[in-house]
FIBALUM-372474 format. One record per residue (C-alpha): residue number from 1; x, z, y. Coordinates in nm, 3 decimals, padded with zeros to 5 digits, always signed. Layout:
REM FIBALUM-372474
<node NUM,<X,Z,Y>>,
...
END
This chain:
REM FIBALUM-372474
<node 1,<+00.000,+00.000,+00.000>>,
<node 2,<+00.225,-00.154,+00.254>>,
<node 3,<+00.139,-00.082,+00.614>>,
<node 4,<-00.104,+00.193,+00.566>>,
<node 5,<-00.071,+00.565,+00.697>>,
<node 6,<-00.210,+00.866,+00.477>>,
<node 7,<-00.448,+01.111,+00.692>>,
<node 8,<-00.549,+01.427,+00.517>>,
<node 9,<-00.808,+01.617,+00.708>>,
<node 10,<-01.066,+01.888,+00.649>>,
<node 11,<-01.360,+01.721,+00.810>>,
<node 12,<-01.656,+01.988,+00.819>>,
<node 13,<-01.507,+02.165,+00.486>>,
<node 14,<-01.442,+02.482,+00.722>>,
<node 15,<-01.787,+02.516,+00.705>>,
<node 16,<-01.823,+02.549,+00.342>>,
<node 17,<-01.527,+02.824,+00.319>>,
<node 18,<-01.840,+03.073,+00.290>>,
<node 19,<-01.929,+02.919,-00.014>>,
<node 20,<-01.650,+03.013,-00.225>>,
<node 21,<-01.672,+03.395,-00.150>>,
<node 22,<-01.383,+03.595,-00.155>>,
<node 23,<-01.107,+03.293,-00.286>>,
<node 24,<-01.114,+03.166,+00.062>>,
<node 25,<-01.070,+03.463,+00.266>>,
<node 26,<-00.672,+03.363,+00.310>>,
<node 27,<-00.677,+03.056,+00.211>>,
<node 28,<-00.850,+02.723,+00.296>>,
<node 29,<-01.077,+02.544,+00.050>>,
<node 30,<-00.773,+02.230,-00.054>>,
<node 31,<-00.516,+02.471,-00.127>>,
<node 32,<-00.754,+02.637,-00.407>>,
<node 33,<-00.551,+02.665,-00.719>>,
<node 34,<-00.674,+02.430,-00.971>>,
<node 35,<-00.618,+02.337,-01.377>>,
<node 36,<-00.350,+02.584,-01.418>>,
<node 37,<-00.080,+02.491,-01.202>>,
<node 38,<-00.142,+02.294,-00.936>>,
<node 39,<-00.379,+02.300,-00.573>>,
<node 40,<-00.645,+02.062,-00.479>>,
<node 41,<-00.473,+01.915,-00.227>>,
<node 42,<-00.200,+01.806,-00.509>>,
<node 43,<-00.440,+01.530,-00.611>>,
<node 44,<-00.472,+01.357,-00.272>>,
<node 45,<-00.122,+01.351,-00.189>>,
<node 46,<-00.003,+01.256,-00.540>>,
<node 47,<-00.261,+00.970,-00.529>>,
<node 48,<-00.132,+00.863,-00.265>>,
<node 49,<+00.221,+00.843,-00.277>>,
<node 50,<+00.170,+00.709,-00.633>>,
<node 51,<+00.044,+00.397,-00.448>>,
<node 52,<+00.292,+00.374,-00.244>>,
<node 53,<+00.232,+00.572,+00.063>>,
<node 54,<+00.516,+00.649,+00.259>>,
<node 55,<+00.377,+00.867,+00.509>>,
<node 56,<+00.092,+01.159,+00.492>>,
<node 57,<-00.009,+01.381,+00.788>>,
<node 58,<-00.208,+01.699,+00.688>>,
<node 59,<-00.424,+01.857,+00.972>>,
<node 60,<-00.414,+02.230,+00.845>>,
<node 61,<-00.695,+02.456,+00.937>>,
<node 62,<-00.646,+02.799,+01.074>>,
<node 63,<-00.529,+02.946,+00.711>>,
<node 64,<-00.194,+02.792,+00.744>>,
<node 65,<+00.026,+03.024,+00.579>>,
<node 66,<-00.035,+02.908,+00.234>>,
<node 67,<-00.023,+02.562,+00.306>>,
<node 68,<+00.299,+02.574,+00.459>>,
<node 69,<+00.462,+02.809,+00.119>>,
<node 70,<+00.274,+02.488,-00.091>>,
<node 71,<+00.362,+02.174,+00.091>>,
<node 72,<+00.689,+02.289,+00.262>>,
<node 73,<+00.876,+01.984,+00.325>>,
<node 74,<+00.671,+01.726,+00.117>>,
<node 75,<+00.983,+01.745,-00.135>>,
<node 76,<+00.777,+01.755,-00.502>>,
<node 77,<+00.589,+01.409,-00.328>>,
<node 78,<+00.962,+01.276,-00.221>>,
<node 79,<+00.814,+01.272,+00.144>>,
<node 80,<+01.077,+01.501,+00.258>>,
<node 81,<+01.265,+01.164,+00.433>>,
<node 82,<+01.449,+01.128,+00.723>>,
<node 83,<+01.182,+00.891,+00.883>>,
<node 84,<+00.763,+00.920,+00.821>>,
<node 85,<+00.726,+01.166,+00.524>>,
<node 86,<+00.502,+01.459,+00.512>>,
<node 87,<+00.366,+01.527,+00.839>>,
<node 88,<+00.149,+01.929,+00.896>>,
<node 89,<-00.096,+01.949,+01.212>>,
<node 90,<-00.213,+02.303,+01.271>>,
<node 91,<-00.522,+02.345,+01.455>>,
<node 92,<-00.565,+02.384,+01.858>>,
<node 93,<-00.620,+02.690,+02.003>>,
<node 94,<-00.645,+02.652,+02.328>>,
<node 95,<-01.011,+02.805,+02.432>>,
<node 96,<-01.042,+02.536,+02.663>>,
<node 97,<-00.965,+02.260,+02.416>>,
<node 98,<-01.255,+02.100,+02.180>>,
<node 99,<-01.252,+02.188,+01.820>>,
<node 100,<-01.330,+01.991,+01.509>>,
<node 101,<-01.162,+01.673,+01.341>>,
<node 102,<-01.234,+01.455,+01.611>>,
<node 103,<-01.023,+01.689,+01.896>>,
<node 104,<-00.765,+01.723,+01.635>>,
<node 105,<-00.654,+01.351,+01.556>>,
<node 106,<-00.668,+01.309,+01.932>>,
<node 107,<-00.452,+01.579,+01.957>>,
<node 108,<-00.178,+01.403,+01.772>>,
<node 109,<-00.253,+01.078,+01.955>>,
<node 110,<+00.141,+01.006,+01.996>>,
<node 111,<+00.176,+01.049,+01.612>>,
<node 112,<-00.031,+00.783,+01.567>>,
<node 113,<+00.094,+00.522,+01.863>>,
<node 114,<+00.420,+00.587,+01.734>>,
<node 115,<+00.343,+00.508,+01.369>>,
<node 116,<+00.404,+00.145,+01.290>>,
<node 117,<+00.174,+00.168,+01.044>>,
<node 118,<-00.137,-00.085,+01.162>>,
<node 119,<-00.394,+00.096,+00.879>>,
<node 120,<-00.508,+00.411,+00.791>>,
<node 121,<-00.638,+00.590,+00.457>>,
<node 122,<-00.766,+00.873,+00.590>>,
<node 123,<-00.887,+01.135,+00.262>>,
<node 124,<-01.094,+01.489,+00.266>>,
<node 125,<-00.895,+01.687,-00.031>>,
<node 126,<-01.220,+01.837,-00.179>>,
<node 127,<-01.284,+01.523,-00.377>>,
<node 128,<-01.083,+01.480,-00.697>>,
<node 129,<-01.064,+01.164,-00.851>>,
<node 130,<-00.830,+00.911,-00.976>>,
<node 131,<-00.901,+00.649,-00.692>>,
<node 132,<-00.722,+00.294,-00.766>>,
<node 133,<-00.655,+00.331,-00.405>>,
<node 134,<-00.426,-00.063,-00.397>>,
<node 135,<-00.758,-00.202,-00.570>>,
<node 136,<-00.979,-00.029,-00.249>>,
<node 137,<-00.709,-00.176,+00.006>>,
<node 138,<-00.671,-00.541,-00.104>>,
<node 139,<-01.041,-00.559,-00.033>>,
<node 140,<-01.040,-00.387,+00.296>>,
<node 141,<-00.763,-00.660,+00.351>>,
<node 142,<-00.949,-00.932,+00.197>>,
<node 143,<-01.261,-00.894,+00.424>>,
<node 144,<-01.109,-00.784,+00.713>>,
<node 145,<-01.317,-00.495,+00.758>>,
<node 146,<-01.258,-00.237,+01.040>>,
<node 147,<-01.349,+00.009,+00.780>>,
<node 148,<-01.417,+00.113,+00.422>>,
<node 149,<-01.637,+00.372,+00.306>>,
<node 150,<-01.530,+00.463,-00.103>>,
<node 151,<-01.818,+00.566,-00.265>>,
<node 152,<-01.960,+00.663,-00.638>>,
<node 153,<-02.268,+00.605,-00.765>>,
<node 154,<-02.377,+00.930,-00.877>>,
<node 155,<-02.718,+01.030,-01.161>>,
<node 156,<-02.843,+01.372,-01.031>>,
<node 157,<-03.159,+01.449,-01.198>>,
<node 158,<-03.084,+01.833,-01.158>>,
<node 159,<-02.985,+01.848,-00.805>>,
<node 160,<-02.653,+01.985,-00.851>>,
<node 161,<-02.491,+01.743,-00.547>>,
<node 162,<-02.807,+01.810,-00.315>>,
<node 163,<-02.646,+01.827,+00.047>>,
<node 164,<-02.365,+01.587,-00.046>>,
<node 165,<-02.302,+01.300,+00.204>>,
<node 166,<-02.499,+01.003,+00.064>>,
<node 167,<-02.417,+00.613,+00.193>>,
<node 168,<-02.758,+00.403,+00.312>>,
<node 169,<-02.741,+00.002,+00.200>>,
<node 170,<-02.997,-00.259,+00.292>>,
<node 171,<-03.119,-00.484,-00.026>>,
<node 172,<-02.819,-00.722,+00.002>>,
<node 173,<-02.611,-00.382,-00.058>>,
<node 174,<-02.437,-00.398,+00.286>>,
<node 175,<-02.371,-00.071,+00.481>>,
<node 176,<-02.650,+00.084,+00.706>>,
<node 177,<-02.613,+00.447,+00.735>>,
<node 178,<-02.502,+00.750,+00.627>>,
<node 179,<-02.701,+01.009,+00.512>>,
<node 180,<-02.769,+01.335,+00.342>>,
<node 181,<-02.873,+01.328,-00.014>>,
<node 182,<-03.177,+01.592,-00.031>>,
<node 183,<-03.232,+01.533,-00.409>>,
<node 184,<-03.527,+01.312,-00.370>>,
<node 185,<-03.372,+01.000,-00.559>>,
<node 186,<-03.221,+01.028,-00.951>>,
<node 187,<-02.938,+00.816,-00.816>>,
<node 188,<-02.792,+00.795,-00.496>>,
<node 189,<-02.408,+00.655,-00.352>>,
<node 190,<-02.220,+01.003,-00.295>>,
<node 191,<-01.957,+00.886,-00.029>>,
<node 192,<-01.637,+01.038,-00.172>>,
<node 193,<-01.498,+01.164,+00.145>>,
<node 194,<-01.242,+00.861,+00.133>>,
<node 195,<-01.199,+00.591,+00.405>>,
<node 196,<-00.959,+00.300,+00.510>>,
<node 197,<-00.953,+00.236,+00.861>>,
<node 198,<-00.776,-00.019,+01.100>>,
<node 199,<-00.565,+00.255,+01.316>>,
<node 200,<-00.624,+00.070,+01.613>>,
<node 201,<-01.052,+00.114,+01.545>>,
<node 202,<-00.939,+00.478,+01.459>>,
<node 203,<-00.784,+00.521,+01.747>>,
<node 204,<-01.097,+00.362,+01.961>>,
<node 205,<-01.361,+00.573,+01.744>>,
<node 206,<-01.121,+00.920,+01.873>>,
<node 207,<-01.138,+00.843,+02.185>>,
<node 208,<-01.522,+00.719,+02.200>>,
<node 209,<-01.628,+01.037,+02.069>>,
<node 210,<-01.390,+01.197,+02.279>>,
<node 211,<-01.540,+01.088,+02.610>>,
<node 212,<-01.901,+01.084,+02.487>>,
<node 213,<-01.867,+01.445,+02.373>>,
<node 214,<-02.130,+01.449,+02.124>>,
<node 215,<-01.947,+01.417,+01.770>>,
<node 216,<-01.731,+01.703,+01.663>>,
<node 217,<-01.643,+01.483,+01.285>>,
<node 218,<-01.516,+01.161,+01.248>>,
<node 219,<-01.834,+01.074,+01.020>>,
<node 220,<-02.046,+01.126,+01.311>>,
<node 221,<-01.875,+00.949,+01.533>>,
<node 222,<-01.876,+00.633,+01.227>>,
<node 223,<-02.267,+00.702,+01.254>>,
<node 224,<-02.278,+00.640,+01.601>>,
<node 225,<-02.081,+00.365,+01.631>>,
<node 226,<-02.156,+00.175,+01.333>>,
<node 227,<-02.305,-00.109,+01.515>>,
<node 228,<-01.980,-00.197,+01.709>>,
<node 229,<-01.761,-00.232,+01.384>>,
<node 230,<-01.730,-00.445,+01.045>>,
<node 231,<-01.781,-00.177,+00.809>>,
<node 232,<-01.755,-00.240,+00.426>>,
<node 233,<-01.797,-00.066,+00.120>>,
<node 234,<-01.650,+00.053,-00.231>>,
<node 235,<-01.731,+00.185,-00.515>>,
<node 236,<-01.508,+00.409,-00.773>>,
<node 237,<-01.646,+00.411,-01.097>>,
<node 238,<-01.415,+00.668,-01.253>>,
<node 239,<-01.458,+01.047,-01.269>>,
<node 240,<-01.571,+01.240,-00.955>>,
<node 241,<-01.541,+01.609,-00.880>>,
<node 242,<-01.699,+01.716,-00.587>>,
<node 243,<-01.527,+02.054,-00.482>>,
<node 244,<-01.797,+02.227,-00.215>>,
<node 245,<-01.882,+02.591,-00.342>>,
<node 246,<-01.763,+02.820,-00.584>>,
<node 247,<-02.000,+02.705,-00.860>>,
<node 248,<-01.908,+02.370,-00.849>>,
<node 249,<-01.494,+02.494,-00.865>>,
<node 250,<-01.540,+02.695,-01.140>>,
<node 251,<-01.741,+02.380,-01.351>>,
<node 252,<-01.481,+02.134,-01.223>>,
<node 253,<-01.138,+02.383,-01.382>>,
<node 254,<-01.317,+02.417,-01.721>>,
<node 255,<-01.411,+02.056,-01.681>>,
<node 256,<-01.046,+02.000,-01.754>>,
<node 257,<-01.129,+02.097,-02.145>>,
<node 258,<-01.281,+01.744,-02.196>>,
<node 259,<-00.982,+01.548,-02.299>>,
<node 260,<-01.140,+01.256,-02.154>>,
<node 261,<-01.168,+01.379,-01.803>>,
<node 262,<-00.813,+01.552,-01.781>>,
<node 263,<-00.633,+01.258,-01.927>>,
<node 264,<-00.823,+01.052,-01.631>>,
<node 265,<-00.768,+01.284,-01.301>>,
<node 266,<-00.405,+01.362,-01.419>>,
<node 267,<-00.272,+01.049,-01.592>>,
<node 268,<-00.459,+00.745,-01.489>>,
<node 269,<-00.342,+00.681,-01.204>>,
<node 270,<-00.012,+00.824,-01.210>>,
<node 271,<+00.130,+01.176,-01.223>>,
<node 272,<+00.015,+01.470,-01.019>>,
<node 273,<+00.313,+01.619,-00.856>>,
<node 274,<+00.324,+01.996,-00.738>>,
<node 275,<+00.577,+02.260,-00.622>>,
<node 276,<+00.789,+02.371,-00.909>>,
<node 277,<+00.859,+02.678,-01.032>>,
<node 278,<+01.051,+02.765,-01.323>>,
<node 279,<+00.898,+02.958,-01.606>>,
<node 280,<+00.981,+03.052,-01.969>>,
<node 281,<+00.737,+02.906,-02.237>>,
<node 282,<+00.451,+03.150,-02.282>>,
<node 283,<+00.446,+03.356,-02.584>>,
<node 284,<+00.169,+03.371,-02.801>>,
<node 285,<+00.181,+03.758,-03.027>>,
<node 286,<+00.094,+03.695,-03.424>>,
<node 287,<-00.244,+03.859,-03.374>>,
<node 288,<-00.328,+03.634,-03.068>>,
<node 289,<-00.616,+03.345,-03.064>>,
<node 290,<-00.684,+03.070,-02.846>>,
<node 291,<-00.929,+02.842,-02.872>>,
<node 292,<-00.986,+02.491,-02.619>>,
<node 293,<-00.803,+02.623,-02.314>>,
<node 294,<-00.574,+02.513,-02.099>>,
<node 295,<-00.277,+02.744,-02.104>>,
<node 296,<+00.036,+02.714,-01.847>>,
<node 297,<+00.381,+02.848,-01.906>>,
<node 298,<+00.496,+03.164,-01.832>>,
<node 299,<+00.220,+03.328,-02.026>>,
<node 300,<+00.200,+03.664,-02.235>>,
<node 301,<-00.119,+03.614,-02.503>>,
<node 302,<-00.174,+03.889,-02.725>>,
<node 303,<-00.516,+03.907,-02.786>>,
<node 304,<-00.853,+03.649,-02.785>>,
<node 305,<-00.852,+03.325,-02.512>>,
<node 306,<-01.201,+03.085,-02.614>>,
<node 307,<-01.257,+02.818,-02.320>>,
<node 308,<-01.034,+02.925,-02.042>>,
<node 309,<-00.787,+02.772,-01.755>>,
<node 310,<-00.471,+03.023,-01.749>>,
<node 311,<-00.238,+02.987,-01.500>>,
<node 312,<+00.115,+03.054,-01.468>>,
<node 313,<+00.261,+03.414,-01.584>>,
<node 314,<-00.097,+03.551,-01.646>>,
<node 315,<-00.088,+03.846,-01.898>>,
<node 316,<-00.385,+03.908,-02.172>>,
<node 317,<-00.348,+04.267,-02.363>>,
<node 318,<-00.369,+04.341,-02.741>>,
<node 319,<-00.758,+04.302,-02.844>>,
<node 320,<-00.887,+04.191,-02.531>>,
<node 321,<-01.140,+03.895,-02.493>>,
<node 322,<-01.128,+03.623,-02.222>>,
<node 323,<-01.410,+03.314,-02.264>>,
<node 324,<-01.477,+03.067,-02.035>>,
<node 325,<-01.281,+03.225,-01.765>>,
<node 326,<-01.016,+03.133,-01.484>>,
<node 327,<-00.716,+03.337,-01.485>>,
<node 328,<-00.505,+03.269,-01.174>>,
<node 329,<-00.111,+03.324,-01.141>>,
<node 330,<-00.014,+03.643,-01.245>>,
<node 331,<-00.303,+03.850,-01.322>>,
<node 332,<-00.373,+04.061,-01.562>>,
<node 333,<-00.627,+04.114,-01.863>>,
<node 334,<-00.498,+04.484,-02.002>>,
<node 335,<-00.572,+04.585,-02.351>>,
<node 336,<-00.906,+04.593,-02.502>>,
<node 337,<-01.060,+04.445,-02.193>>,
<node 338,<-01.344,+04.168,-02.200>>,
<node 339,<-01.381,+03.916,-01.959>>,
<node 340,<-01.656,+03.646,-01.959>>,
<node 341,<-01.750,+03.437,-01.713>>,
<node 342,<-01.513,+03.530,-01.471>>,
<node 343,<-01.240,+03.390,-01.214>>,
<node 344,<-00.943,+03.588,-01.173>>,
<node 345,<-00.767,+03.520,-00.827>>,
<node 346,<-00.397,+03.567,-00.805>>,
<node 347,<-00.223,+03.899,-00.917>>,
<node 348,<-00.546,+04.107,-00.985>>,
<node 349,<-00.628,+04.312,-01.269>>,
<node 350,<-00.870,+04.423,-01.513>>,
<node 351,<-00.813,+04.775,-01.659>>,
<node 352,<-00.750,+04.868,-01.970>>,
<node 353,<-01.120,+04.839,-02.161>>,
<node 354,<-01.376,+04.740,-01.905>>,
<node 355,<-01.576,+04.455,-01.921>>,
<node 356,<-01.642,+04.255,-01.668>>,
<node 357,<-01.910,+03.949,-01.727>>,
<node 358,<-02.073,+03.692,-01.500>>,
<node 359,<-02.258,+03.440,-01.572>>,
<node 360,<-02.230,+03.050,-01.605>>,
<node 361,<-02.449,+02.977,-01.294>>,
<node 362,<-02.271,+03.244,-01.085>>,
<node 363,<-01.889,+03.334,-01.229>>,
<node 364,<-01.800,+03.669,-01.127>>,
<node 365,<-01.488,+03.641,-00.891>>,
<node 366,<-01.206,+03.914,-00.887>>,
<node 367,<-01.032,+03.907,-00.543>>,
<node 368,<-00.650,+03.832,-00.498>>,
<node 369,<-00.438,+04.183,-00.559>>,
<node 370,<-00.721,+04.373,-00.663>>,
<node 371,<-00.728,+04.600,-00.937>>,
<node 372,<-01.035,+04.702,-01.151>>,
<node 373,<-01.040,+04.958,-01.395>>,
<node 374,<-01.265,+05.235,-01.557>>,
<node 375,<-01.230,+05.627,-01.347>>,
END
C-alpha cells in the first residue's frame, strides 16, 4: 500500500469506556488485553504494516500511560525508523480548545501537510478482523473515490450489534447514508470502523467541520458532507469482532477457541506482532487438566482449566477450577478456588477456596491488583 498513511483514532469509543466497567478505569478500550498475549490495538497496527504501511499515527486518549509502556517506539511493528514510523498524538487540553476526533486531527494539521503520503487509511482499533486491506485500496484507486467506507454484512436476528453504525445503500447498492442499526432488519451492513480517504478530502472534511462547528467525529462530518464527495464502498467478508462493551470482549477472547476463527484473525493475513517479553514455558503439575483453552507461556497449572484464555505468568493452585474464564497477566487462582464465568484483570487474586461465578451474559470482572479472599 504505496502512498497511503495509517491513522489510528478512537472516534466516539471514549464514550463506550463505561461499558466495560472496571477494565477501563486506567486504561482505554484498544489497549484491552486480548487472546493471551497481545492488545487490541496489536491487530490494527499489525494489519497494517503487514500491507505495507510505512507510517501509523495513533491519537491516544487521555489514558496514555499504558499506551505509551505498549507501543513505545513502534519497534515489535519495525516502525521505530528514522523517517515516518510510529507516530502517538495525546489529546488537547487546553479548556479553550474543541474536543473530539475532529479537533484532534486538526490539531496535528502539520503532520499531515508534511506527510508525502497523498492517501489515508484511517482505522478505529475496536474492530478486529483480518481486512485484505491492498484488495480495499486497489479499488479505492481503481474508482477514484474520495473515500471508502469497509463494511460487513452482518445476520443479527438476536440483536446482539443493536447500536452499531450501520451503512444506508440505494437499490443500485451505492452509498447514501449512515445510520444506526436499531435491530429492526435480520441483516444490515455494520460499517467496520475502517476508511480510505484521499488526505487532501481529509484534510478539507477537518477543516469543514472545523469552521461549521457542528461535528465533534469524523463520521459526522462524512454525514454532512456526503453530497460534496465520491464516496464508495466495501465489503469484508471474513470474520468480524466488534469490541464495544464488556460482554461483547469477553465472547470475542473465548471466541479464539474456534480454530477456525483464531487461525483467521491471527494468520490470514499475516502475523500479529506485539511487545515481547521473555517467559519460561509454563508448567503443567501431573495432577493438572486443561481442556480447549488458550494457554500463554509463563504459566503455573496445577489444578482444572475447561474453556479459558490465560495470559502470561498467571498462576492456578492445586484443586482449583477455572471454566470459561479470562485470566489476565499475572493473577492468581490459589488452591481449591473456583472460578466460572469470570475475567481476571492483571495481577489480582482469588483466595485460597472461594468461589467466585458470573454468568455467561454478564462475566464477573475482578479489578487490576485486587485481591479476594474468604475473612
Amino acid at each position: 500500500m504505496e502512498n497511503c498513511l495509517g491513522i489510528i483514532t478512537m472516534g466516539s469509543m471514549d464514550k463506550q469506556e463505561s461499558n466495560f466497567g472496571p477494565l477501563c478505569k486506567k486504561r482505554p478500550i484498544y489497549m484491552l488485553p486480548f487472546g493471551g498475549r497481545y492488545r487490541l490495538i496489536d491487530f490494527t497496527i499489525s494489519n497494517m504494516v503487514n500491507h505495507g504501511i510505512s507510517t501509523v499515527a495513533v491519537y491516544t486518549g487521555d489514558k496514555i500511560r499504558s499506551t505509551m509502556d505498549h507501543l513505545g517506539n513502534g519497534k515489535p511493528w519495525d516502525l521505530n525508523r528514522r523517517f515516518n514510523g510510529l507516530f502517538l498524538y495525546p489529546p488537547l487540553h487546553n479548556s479553550s480548545s474543541r474536543k473530539g476526533e475532529i479537533a484532534e486531527l486538526y490539531s496535528t494539521l502539520d503532520f499531515f501537510n508534511n506527510a508525502k503520503d497523498e492517501n489515508v487509511l484511517l482505522i478505529h482499533p475496536n474492530y478486529l478482523g483480518s481486512v485484505n486491506l491492498k484488495e480495499a485500496y486497489a479499488e479505492f484507486i481503481e474508482k477514484d473515490s474520495d473515500m471508502t467506507l469497509i463494511y460487513k454484512k452482518k445476520v443479527d436476528p438476536w440483536g446482539q450489534y443493536v447500536n452499531c453504525d450501520k451503512l444506508i445503500m440505494d437499490k443500485n447498492n451505492k452509498f447514501k447514508n449512515i445510520g444506526i442499526n436499531l435491530g429492526t432488519e435480520q441483516e444490515f451492513n455494520m460499517y467496520i470502523g475502517m476508511i480510505l480517504l484521499k488526505k487532501k478530502v481529509l484534510l478539507e472534511i477537518v477543516k469543514k467541520a472545523i469552521e461549521d462547528g457542528e461535528s465533534t467525529y469524523l463520521k459526522e462530518a462524512i454525514i454532512a458532507y456526503k453530497h460534496e464527495y465520491k464516496i464508495n464502498t466495501y465489503e469484508f467478508k471474513g470474520h468480524i469482532e466488534v469490541i464495544n462493551d464488556l460482554k461483547n470482549f469477553y465472547d470475542a477472547n473465548l471466541n479464539l477457541l474456534s480454530k477456525e476463527i483464531s487461525q483467521e484473525l491471527f494468520f490470514s493475513g499475516g502475523p500479529v506482532f506485539t511487545k515481547t517479553k521473555d517467559e519460561p514455558s509454563t508448567f503443567y503439575s501431573e495432577d493438572s487438566q486443561v481442556y480447549n483453552s488458550l494457554v500463554a507461556n509463563g504459566c503455573i497449572i496445577e489444578g482444572t482449566v475447561e474453556n479459558c484464555i490465560v495470559f502470561r505468568g498467571v498462576k492456578i493452585g492445586k484443586n482449583a477450577i477455572v471454566k470459561n474464564s479470562i485470566l489476565m497477566q499475572k493473577s492468581v487462582v490459589h488452591d481449591n478456588a473456583i472460578v466460572v464465568n469470570t475475567i481476571m484483570d492483571k495481577y489480582s487474586s482469588i483466595g485460597e477456596g472461594l468461589r467466585i461465578t458470573g454468568n455467561s451474559s454478564m462475566p464477573y470482572v475482578v479489578e487490576k491488583s485486587k485481591e479476594l479472599r474468604k475473612d
